[in-house]
NULOGU-836738 format. One record per residue (C-alpha): x, y, z. Coordinates in steps of 0.02 Angstrom, whole numbers. Last residue first. Example, Ala and Ser with C-alpha at 12.3 -4.5 7.8 and 13.67 -1.06 7.14 Angstrom:
2
> 684 | -53 | 357
> 615 | -225 | 390
***
This chain:
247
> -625 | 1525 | -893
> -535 | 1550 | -735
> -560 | 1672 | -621
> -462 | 1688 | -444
> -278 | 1655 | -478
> -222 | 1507 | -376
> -136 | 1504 | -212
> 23 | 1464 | -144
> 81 | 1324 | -34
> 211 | 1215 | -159
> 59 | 1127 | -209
> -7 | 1279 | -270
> 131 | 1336 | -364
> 165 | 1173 | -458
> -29 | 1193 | -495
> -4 | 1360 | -581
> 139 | 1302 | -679
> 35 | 1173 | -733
> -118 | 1273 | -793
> -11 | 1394 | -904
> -53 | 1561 | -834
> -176 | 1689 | -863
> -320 | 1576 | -926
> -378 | 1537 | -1096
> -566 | 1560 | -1154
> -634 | 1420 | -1217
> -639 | 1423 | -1412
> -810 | 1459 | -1455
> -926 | 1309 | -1503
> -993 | 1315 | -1712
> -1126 | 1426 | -1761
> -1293 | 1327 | -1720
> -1358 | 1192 | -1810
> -1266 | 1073 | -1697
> -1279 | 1115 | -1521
> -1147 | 1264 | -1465
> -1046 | 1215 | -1293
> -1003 | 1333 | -1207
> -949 | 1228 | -1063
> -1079 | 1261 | -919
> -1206 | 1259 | -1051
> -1194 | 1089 | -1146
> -1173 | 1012 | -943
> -1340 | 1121 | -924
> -1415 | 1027 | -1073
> -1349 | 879 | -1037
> -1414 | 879 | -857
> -1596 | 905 | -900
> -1602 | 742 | -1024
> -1560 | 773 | -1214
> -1687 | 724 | -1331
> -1584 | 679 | -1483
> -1380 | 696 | -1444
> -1284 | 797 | -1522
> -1123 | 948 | -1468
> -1052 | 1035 | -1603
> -858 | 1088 | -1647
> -774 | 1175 | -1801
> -613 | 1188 | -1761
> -509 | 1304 | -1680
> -398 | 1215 | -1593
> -483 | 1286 | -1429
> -629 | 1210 | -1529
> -551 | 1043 | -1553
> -517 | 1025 | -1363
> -674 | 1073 | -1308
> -774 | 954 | -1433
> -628 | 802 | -1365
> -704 | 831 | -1180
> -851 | 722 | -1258
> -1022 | 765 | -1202
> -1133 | 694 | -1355
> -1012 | 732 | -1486
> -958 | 813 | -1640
> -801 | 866 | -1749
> -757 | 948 | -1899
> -616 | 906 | -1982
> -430 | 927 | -1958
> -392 | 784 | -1861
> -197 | 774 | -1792
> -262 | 822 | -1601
> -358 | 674 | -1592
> -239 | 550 | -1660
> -258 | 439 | -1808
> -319 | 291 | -1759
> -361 | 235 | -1936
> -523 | 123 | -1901
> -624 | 288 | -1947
> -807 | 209 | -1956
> -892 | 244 | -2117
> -1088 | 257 | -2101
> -1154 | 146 | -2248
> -1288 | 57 | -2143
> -1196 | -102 | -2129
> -1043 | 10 | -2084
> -1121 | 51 | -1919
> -1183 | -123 | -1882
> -1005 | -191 | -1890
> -959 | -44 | -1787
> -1091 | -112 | -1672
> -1027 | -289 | -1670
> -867 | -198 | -1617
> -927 | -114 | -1479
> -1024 | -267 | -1415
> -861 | -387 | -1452
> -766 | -258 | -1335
> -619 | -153 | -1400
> -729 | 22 | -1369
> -598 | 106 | -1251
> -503 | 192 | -1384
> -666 | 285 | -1405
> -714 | 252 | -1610
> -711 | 375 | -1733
> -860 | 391 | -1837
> -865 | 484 | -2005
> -1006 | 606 | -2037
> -1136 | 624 | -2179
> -1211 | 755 | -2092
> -1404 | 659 | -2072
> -1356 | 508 | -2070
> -1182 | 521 | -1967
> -1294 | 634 | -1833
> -1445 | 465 | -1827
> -1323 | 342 | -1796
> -1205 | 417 | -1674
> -1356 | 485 | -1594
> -1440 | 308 | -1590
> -1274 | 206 | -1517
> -1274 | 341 | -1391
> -1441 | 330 | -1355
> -1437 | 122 | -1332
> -1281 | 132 | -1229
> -1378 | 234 | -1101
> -1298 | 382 | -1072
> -1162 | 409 | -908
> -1076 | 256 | -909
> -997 | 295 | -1066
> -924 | 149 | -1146
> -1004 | 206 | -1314
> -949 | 381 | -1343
> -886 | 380 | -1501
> -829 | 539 | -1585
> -934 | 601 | -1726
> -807 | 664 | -1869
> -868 | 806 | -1964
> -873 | 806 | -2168
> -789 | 971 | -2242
> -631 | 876 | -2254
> -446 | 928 | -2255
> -489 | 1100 | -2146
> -358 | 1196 | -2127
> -216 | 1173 | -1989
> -274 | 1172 | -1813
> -178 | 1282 | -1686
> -79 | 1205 | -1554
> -74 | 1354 | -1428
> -257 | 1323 | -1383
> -240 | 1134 | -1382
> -108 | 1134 | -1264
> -202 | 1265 | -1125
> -369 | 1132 | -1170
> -265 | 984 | -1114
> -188 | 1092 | -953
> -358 | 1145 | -909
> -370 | 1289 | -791
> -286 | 1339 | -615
> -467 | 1375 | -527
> -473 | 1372 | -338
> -589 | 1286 | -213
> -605 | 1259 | -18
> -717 | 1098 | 43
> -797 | 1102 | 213
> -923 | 1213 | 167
> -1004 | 1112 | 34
> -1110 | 1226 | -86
> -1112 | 1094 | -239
> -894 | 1092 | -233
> -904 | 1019 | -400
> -1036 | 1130 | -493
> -961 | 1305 | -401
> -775 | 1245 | -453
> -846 | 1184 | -633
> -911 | 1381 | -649
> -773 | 1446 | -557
> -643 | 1344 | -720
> -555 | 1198 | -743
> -549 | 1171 | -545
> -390 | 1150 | -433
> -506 | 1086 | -245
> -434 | 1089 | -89
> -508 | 952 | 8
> -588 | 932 | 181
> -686 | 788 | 159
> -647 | 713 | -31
> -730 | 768 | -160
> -914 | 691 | -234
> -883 | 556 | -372
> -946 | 649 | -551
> -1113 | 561 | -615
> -1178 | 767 | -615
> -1072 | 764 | -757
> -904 | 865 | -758
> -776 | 866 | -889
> -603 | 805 | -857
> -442 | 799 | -738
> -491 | 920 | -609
> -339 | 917 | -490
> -390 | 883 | -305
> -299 | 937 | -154
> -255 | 840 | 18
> -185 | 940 | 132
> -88 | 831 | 263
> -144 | 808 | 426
> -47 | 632 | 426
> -197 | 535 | 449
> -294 | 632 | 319
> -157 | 602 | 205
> -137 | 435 | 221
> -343 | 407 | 206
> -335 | 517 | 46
> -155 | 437 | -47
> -254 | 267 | -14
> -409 | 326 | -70
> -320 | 394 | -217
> -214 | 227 | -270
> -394 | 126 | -263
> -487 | 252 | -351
> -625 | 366 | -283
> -497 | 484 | -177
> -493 | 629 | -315
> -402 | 663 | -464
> -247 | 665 | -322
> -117 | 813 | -241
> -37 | 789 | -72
> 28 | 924 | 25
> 127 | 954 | 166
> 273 | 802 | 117
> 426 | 792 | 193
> 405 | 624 | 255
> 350 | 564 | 65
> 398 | 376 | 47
> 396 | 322 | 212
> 270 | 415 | 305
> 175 | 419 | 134
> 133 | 253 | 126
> 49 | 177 | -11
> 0 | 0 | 0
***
């Protein structure tokens, strides 16, 4: 197990995703032991399916708005916003030109968050009526997943078997809630959000980040903060604080 007695004696603070992992809880219930400050870096988008924070924790947000969502008016949690390192990397990594006017929908299907079925249905219903490519998650390597792609192709949707990475695309892109829409736009690419009949919490999650629904002008790039989002966490951990803001 992790101890950080004997690995980090010197150690005030200790920095996690959160304690809902094996490795975090460990790092958590050390820390708390220790009277250590525990702090958690946001490392993705927020759904109301995100794990609650630790007790007690110092919180690095994306942005106030995801600081507010996270923190849901605890008082025993303390926030601060140091920004998105991916979306920081994206926004100084420019896009070139367009190669196809045809988006790319990007796969969603081991999302626990949507019912398999809806995601399969927006994936299939958005390719129809764009003519868009889809690009499998990494994660979708199960016989279901690729039964589905089997499916996909069936109907005459082409399914991008190239793995050609994210940040190399220069197409359109479009999702249900995937933190790749973000990262294309800060690219600046032309990004959507899609998904028929959205619940409640899609909508809001579609709000909180900007993001435009297709039909609409394409999603803003997110605004950039100050200071690089790593630099700022260095200097938090080392006992300083985070510029207030954020995008």
């Amino acid at each position: 197990g992790l101890d950080l007695a004997r690995q980090l004696p010197d150690a005030g603070t200790v920095a996690a995703a959160g304690h809902y992992l094996p490795l975090g809880a460990a790092a958590f219930a050390q820390a708390s032991a220790r009277h250590r400050r525990f702090v958690v870096v946001q490392h993705g988008l927020l759904t109301p399916f995100a794990p609650p924070l630790p007790p007690g924790a110092h919180l690095l947000a994306w942005s106030q708005a995801d600081a507010d969502y996270w923190r849901s008016g605890r008082g025993d949690v303390t926030t601060g916003v140091a920004g998105s390192q991916l979306l920081w990397e994206a926004g100084h990594d420019p896009a070139a030109p367009l190669t196809d006017e045809r988006p790319v929908f990007l796969g969603q299907l081991h999302g626990a968050e949507l019912p398999r079925a809806g995601l399969t249905r927006a994936a299939v219903v958005f390719c129809r009526l764009s003519g868009a490519t889809y690009r499998p998650h990494p994660s979708e390597r199960d016989r279901m997943s690729r039964l589905q792609h089997q499916a996909f192709e069936r109907l005459g949707i082409e399914v991008d078997r190239t793995a050609v990475p994210l940040r190399d695309l220069a197409r359109p892109v479009a999702a249900a809630f995937s933190t790749g829409l973000l990262e294309a736009a800060a690219r600046g690419l032309p990004a959507w959000a899609f998904y028929p009949s959205p619940p409640a919490w899609l909508r809001d999650f579609w709000a909180r980040y900007g993001l435009s629904e297709w039909g609409a002008e394409p999603t803003p790039a997110p605004p950039q903060p100050a200071g690089e989002p790593a630099s700022v966490v260095a200097r938090v951990l080392a006992g300083g604080d985070p510029p207030a803001g954020g995008w």
